[in-house]
N, CA, C and O atoms as CSV, one atom per row, in Angstrom:
chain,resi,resn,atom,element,x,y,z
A,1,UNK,N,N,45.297,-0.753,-0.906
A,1,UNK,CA,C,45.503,0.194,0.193
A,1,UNK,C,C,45.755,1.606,-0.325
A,1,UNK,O,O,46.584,2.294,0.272
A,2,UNK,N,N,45.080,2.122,-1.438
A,2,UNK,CA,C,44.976,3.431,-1.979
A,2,UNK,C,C,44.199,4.164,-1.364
A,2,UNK,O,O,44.310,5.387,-1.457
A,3,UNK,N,N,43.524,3.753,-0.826
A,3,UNK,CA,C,41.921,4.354,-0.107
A,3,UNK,C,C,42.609,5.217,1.324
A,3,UNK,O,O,43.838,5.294,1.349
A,4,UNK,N,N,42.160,5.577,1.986
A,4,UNK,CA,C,41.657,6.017,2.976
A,4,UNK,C,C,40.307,6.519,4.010
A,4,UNK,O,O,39.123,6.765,3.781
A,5,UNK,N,N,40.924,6.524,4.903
A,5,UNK,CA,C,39.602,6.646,5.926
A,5,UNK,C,C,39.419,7.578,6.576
A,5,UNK,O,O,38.471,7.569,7.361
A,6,UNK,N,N,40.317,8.773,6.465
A,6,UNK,CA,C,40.687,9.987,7.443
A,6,UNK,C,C,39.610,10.832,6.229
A,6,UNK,O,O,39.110,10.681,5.114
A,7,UNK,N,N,39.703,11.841,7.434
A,7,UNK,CA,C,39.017,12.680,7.059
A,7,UNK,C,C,39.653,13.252,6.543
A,7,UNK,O,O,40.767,13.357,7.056
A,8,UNK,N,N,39.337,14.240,4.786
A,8,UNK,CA,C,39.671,14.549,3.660
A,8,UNK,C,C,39.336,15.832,4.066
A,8,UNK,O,O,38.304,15.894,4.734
A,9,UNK,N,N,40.223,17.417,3.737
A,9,UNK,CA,C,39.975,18.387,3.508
A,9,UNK,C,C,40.657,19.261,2.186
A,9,UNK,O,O,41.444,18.714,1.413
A,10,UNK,N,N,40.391,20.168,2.096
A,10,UNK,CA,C,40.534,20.980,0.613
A,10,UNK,C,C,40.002,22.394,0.937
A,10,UNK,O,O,38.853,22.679,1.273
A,11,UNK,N,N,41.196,23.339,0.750
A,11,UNK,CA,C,41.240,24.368,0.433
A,11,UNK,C,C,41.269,25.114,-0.897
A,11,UNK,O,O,42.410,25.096,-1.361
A,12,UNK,N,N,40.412,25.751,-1.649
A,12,UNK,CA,C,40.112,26.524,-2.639
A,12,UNK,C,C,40.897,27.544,-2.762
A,12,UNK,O,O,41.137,27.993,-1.641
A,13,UNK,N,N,41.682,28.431,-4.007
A,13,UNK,CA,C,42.277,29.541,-3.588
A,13,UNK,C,C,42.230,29.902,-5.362
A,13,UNK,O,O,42.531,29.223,-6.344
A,14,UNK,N,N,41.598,31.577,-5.167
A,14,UNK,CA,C,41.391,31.959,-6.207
A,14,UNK,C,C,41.749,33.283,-6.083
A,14,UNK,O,O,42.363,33.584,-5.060
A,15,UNK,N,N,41.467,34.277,-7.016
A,15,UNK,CA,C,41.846,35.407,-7.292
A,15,UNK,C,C,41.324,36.320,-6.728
A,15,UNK,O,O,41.812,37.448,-6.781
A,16,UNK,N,N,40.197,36.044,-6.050
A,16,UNK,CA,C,39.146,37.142,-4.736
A,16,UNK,C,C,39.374,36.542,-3.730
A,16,UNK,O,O,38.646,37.012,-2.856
A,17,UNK,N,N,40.258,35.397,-3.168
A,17,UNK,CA,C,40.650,34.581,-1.809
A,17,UNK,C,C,40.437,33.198,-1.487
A,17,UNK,O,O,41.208,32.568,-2.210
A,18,UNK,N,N,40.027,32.706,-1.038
A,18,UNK,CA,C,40.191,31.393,-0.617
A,18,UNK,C,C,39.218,30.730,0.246
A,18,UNK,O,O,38.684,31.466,1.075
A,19,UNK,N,N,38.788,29.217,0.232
A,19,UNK,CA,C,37.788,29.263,1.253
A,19,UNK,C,C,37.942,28.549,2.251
A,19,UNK,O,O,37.110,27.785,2.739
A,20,UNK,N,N,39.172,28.788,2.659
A,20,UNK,CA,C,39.675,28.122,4.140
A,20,UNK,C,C,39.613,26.550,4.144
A,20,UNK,O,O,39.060,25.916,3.245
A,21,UNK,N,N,40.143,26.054,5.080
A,21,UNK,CA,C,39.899,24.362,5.085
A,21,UNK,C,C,38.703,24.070,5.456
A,21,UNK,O,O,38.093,24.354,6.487
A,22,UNK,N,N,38.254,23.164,4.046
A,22,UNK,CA,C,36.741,22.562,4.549
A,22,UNK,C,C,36.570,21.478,4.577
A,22,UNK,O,O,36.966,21.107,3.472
A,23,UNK,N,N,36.075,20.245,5.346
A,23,UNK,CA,C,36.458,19.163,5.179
A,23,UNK,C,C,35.587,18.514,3.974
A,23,UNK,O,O,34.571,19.128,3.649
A,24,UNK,N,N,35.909,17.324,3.292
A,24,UNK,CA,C,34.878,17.299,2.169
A,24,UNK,C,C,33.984,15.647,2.934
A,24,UNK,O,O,34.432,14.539,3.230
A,25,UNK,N,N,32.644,16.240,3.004
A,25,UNK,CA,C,31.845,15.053,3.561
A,25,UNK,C,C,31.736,14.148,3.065
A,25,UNK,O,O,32.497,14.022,2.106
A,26,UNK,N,N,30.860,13.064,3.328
A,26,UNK,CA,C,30.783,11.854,2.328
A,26,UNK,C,C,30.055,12.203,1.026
A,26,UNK,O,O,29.145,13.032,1.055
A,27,UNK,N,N,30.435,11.577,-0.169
A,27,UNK,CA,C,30.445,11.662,-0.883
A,27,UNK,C,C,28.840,10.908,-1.445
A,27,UNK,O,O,28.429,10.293,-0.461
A,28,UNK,N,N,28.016,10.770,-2.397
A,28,UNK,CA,C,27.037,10.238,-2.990
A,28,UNK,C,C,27.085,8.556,-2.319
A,28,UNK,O,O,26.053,8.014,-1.922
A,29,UNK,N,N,28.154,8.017,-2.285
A,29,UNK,CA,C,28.630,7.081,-1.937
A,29,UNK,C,C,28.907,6.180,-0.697
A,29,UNK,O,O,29.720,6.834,-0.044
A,30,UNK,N,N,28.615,4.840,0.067
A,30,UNK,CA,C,28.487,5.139,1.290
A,30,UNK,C,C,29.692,4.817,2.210
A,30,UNK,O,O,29.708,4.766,3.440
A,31,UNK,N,N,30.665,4.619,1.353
A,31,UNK,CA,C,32.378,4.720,1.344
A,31,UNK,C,C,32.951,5.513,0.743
A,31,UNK,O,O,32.547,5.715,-0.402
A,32,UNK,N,N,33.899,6.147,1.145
A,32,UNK,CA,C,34.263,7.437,0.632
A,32,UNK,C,C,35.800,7.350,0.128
A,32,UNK,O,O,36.460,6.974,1.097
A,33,UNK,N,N,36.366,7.483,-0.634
A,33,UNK,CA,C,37.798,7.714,-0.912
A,33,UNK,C,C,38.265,6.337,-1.112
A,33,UNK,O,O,39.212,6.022,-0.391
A,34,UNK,N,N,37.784,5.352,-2.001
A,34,UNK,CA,C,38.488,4.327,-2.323
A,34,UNK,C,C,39.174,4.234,-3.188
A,34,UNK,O,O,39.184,5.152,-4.008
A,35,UNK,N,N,40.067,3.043,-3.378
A,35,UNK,CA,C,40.911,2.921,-4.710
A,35,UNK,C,C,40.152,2.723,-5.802
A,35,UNK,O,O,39.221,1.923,-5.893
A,36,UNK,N,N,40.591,3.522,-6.707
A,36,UNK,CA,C,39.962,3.346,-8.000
A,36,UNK,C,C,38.478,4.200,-8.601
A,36,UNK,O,O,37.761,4.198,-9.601
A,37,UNK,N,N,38.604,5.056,-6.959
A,37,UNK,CA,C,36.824,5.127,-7.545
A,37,UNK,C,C,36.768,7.089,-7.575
A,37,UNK,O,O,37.521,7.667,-6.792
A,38,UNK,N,N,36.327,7.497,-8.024
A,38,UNK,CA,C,35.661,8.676,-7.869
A,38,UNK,C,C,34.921,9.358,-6.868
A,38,UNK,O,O,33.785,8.928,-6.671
A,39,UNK,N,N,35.387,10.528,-6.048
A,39,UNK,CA,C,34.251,10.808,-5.369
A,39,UNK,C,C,33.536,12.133,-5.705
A,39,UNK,O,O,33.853,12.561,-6.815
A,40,UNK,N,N,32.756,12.801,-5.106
A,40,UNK,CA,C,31.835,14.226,-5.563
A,40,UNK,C,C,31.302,14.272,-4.060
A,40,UNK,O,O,30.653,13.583,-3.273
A,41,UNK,N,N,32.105,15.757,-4.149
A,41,UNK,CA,C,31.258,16.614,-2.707
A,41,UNK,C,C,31.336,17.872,-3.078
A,41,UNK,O,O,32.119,18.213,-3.964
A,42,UNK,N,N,30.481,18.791,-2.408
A,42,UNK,CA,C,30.372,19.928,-2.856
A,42,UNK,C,C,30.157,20.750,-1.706
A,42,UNK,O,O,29.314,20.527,-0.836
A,43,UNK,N,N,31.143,21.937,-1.747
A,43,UNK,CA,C,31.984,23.047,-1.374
A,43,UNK,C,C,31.171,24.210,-1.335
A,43,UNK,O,O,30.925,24.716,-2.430
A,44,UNK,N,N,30.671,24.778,-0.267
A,44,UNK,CA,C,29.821,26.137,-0.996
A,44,UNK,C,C,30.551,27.020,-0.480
A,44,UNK,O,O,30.942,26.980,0.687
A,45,UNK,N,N,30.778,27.795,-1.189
A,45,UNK,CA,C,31.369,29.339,-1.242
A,45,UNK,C,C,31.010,30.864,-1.791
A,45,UNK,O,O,30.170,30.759,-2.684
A,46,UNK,N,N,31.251,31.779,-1.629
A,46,UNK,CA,C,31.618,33.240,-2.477
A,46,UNK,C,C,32.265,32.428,-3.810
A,46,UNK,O,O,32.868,31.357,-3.876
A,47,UNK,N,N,31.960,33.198,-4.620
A,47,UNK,CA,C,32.638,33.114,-5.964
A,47,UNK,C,C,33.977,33.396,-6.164
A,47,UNK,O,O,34.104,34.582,-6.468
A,48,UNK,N,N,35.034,32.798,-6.121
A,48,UNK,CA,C,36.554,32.872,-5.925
A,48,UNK,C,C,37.343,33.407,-7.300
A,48,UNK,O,O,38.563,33.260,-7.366
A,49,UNK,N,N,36.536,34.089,-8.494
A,49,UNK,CA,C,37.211,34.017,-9.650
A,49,UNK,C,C,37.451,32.834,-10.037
A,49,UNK,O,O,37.030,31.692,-9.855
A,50,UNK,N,N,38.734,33.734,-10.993
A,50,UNK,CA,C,39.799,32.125,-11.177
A,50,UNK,C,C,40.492,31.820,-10.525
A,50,UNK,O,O,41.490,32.429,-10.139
A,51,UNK,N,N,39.976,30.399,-10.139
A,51,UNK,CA,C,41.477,29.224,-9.330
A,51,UNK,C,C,42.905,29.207,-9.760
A,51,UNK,O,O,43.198,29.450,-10.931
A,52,UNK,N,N,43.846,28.917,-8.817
A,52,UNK,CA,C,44.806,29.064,-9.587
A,52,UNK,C,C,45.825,28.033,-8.315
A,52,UNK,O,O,47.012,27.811,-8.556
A,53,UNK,N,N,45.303,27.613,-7.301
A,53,UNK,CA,C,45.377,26.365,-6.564
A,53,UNK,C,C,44.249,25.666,-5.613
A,53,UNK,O,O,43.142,26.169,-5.421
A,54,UNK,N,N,44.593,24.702,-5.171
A,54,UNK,CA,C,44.045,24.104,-3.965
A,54,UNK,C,C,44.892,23.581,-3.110
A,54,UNK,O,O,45.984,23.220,-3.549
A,55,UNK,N,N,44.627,23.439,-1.879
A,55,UNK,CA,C,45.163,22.258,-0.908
A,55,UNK,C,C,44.379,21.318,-0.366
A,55,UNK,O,O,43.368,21.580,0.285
A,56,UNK,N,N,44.819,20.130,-0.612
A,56,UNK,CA,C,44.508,18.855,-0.299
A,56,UNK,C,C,44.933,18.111,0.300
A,56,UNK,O,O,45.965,17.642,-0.180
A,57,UNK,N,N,44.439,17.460,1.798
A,57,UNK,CA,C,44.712,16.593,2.441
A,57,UNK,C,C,43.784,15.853,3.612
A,57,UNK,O,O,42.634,16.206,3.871
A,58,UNK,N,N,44.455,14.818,4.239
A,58,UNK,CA,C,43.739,14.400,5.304
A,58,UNK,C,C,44.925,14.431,6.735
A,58,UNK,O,O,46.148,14.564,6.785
A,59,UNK,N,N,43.387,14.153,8.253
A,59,UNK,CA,C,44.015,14.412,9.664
A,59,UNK,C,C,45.095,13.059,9.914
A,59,UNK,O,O,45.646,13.077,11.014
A,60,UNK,N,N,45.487,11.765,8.904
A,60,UNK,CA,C,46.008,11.205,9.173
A,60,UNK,C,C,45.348,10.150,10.529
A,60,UNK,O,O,46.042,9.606,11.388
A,61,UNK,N,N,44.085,10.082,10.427
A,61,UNK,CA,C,43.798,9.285,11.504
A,61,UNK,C,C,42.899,7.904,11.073
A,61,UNK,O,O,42.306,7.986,9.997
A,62,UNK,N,N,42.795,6.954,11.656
A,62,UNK,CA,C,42.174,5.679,11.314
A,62,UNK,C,C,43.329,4.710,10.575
A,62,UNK,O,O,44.338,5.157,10.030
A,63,UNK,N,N,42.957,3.238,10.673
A,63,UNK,CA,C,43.915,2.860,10.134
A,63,UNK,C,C,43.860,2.254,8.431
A,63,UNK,O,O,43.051,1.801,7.620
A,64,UNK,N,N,45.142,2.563,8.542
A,64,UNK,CA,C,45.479,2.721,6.761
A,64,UNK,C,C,45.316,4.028,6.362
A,64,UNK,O,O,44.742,4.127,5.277
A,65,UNK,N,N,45.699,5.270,6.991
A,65,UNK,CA,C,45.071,6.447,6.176
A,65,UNK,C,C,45.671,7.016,5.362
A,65,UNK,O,O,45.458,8.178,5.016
A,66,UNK,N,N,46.915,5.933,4.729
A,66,UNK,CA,C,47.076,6.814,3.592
A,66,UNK,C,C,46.796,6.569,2.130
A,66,UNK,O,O,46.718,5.409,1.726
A,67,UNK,N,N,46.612,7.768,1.170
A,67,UNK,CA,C,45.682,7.575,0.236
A,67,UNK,C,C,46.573,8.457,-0.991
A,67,UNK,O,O,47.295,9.424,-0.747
A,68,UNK,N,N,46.358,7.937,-2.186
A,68,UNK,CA,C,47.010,8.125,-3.503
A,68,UNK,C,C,45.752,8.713,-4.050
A,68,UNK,O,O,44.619,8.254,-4.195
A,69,UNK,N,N,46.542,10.393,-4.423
A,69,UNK,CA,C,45.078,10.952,-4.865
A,69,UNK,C,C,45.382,11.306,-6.945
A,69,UNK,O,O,46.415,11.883,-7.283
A,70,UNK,N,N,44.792,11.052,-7.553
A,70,UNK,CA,C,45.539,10.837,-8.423
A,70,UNK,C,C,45.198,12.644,-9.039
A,70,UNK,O,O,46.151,13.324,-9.419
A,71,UNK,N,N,43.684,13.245,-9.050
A,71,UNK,CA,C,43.128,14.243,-9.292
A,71,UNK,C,C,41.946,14.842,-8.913
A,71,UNK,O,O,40.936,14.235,-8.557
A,72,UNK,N,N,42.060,15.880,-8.980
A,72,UNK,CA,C,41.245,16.567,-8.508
A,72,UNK,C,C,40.359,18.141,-9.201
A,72,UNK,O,O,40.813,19.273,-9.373
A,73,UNK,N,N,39.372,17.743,-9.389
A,73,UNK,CA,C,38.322,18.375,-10.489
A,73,UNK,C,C,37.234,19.089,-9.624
A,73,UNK,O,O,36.423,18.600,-8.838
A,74,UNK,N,N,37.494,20.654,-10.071
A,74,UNK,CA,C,36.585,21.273,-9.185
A,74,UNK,C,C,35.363,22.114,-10.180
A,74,UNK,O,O,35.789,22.671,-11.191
A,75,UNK,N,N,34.456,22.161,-9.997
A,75,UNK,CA,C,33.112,22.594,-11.430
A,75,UNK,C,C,33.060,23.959,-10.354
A,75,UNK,O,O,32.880,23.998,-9.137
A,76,UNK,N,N,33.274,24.941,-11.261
A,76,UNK,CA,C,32.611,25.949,-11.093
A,76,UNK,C,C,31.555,26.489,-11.922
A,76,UNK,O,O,31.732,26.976,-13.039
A,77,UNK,N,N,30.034,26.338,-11.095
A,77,UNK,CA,C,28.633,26.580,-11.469
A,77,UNK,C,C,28.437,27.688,-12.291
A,77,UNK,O,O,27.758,27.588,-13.313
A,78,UNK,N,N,29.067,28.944,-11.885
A,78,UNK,CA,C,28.725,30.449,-11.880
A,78,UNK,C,C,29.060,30.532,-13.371
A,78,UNK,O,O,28.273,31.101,-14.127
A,79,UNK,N,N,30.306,29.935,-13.869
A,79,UNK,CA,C,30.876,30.461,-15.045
A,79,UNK,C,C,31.064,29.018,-16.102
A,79,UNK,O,O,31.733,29.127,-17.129
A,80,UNK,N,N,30.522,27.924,-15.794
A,80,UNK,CA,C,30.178,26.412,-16.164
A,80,UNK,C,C,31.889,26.346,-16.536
A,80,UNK,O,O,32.187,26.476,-17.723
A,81,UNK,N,N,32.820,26.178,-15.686
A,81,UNK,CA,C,34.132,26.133,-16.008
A,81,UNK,C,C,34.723,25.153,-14.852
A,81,UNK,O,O,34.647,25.396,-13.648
A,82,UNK,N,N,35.319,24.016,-15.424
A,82,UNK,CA,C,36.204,23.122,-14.823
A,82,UNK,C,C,37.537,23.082,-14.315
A,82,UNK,O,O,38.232,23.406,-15.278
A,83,UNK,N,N,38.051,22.933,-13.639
A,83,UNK,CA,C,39.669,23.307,-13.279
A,83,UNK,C,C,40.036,21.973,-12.686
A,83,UNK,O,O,39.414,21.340,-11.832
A,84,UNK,N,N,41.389,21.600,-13.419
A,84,UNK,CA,C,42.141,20.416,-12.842
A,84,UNK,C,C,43.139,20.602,-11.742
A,84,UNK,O,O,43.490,21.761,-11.525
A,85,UNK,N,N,43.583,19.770,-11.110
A,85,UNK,CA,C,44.575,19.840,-10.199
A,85,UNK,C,C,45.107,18.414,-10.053
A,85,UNK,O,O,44.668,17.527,-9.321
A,86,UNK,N,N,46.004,18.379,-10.783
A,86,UNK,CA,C,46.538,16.665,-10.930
A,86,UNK,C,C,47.533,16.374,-9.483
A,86,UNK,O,O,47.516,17.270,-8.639
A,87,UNK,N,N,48.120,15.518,-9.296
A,87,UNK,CA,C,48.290,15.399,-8.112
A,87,UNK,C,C,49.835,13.967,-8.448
A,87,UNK,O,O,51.065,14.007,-8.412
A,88,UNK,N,N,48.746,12.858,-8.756
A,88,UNK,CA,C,49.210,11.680,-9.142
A,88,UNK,C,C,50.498,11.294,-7.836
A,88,UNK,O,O,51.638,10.948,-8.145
A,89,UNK,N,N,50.167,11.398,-6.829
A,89,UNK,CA,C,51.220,11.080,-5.587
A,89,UNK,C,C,50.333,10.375,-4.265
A,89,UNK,O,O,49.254,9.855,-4.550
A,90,UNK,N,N,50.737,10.367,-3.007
A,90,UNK,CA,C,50.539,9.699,-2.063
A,90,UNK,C,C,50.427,11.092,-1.195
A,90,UNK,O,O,50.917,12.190,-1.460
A,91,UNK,N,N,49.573,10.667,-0.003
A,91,UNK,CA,C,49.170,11.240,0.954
A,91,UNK,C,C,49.391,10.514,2.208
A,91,UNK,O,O,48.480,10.239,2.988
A,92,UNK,N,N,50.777,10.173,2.405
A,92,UNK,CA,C,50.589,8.649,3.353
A,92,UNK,C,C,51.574,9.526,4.461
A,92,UNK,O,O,51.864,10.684,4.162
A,93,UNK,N,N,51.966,9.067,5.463
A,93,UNK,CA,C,53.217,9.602,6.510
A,93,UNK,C,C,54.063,8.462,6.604
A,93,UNK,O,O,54.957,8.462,7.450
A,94,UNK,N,N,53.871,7.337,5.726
A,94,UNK,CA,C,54.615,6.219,5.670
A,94,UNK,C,C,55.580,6.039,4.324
A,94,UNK,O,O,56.683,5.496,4.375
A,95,UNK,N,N,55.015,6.555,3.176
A,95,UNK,CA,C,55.834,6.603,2.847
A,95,UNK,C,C,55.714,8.015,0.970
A,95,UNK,O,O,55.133,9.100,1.020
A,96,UNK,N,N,56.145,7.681,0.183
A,96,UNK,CA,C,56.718,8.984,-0.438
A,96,UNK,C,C,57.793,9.738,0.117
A,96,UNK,O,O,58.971,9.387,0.181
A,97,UNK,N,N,57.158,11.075,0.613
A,97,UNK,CA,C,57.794,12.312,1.245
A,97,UNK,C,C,57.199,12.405,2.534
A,97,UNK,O,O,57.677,13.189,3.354
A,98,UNK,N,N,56.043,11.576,2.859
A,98,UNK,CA,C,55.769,11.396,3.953
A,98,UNK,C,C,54.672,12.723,4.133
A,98,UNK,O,O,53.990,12.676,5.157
A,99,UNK,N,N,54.519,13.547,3.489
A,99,UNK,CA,C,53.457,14.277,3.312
A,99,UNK,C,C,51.819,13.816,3.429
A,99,UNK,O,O,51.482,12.707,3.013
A,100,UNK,N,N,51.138,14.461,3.841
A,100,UNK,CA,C,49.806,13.845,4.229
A,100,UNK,C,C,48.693,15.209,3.523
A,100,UNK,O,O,47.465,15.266,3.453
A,101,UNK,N,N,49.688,16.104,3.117
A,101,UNK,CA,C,48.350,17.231,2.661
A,101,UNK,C,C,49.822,17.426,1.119
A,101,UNK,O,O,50.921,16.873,1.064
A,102,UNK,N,N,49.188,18.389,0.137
A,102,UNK,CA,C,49.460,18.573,-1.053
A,102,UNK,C,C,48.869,19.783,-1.205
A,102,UNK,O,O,47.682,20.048,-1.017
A,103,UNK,N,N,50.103,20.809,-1.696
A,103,UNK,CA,C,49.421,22.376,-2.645
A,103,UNK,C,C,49.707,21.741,-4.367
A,103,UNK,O,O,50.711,21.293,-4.919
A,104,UNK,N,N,48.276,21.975,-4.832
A,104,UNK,CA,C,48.372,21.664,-5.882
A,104,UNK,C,C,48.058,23.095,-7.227
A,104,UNK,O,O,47.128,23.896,-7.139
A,105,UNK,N,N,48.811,23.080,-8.049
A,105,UNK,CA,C,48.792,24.213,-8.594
A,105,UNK,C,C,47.463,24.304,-9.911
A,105,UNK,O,O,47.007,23.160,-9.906
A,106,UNK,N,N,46.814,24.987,-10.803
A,106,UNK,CA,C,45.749,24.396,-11.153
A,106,UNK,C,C,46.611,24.156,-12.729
A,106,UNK,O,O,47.475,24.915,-13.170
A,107,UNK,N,N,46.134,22.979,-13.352
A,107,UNK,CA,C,46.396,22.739,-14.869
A,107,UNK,C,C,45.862,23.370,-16.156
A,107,UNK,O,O,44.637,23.422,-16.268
A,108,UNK,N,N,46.545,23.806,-17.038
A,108,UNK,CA,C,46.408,24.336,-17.641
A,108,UNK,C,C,46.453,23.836,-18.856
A,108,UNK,O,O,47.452,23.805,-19.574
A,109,UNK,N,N,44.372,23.058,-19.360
A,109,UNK,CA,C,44.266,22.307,-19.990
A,109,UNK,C,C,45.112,22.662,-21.487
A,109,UNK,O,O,45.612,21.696,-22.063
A,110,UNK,N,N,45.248,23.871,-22.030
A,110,UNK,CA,C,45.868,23.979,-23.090
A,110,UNK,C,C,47.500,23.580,-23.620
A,110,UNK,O,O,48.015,23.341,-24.712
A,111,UNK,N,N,47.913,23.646,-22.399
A,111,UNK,CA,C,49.337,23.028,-22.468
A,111,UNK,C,C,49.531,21.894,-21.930
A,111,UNK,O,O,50.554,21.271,-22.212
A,112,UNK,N,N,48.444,21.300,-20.896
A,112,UNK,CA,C,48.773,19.869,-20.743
A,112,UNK,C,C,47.347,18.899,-21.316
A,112,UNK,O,O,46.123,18.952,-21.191
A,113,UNK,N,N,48.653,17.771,-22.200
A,113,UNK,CA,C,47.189,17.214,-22.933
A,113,UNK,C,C,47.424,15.875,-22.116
A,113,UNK,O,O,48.370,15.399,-21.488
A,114,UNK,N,N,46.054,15.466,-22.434
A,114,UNK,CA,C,45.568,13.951,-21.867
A,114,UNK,C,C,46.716,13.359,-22.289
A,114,UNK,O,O,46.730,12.431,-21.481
A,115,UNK,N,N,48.023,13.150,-23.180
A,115,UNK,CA,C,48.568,12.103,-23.065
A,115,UNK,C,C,49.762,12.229,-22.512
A,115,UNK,O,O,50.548,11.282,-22.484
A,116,UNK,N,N,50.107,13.700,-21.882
A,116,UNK,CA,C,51.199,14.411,-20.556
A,116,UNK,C,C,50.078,12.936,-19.914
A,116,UNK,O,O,50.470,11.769,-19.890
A,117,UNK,N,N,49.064,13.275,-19.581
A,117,UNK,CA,C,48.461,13.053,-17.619
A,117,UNK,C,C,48.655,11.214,-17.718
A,117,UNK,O,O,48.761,10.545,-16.690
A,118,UNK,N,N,48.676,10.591,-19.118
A,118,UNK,CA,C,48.829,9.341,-19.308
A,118,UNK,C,C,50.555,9.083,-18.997
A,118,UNK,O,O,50.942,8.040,-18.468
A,119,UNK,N,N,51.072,9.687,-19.222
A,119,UNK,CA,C,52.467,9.376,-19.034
A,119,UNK,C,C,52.773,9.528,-17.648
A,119,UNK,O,O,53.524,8.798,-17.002
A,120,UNK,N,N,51.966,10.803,-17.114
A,120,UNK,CA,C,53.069,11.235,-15.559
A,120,UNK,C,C,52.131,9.471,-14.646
A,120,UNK,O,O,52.573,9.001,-13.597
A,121,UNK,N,N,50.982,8.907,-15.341
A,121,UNK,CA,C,50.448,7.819,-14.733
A,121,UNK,C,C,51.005,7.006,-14.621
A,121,UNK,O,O,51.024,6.302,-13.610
A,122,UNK,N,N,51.840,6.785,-15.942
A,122,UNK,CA,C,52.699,4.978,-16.193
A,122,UNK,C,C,53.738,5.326,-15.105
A,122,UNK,O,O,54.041,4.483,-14.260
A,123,UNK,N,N,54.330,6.657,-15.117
A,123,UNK,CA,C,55.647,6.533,-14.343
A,123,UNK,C,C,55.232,6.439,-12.546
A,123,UNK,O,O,56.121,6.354,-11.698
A,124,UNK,N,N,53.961,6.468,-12.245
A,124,UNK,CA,C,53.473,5.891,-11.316
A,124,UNK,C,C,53.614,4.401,-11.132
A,124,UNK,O,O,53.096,3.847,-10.163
């Protein structure tokens, strides 16, 4: 019950502005947001600079909608540059903090290494 079924949105926010809430459609996939799995949708925008957050969440509707997002990886084309946004929490109204959306701040691969993102996992 990691998955969800609500509809998923994400806000972009960079150093020239932001690109408002967009919802993210289905994915390559013909289920979207399951446990364990990966998804890819793509966002078109103005060129935002550098990121330096996002917001992430869903409308909380359908049942079971809440969902453990562990990360979130956004490719920017223009400048072939990746940006993380780890997360590793719940999106549920049942339980955590009861939160259903997340500001996530962006990671900063040089100071956090793959075996930070392995640890903040186990303590999951």
């Amino acid at each position: 019950n990691a998955g969800t079924e609500a509809d998923v949105y994400i806000s972009v926010c960079g150093e020239r502005g932001d690109t408002g809430s967009r919802q993210l459609l289905r994915s390559q996939k013909s289920k979207k947001f399951l446990k364990g799995k990966t998804d890819i949708s793509a966002v078109e925008a103005v060129h935002l600079g550098c990121l330096y957050k996002i917001v992430v969440g869903h409308n909380g509707h359908g049942a079971g909608n809440g969902w453990f997002l562990d990360k979130v990886v956004v490719k920017d084309p223009i400048i072939d540059l990746d940006y993380t946004f780890l997360c590793h929490r719940g999106l549920d109204q049942g339980k955590d903090d009861g939160n259903i959306a997340r500001e996530l701040p962006v990671t900063d691969a040089s100071t956090f290494s793959g075996r930070q993102e392995l640890e903040l996992k186990r303590e999951e």
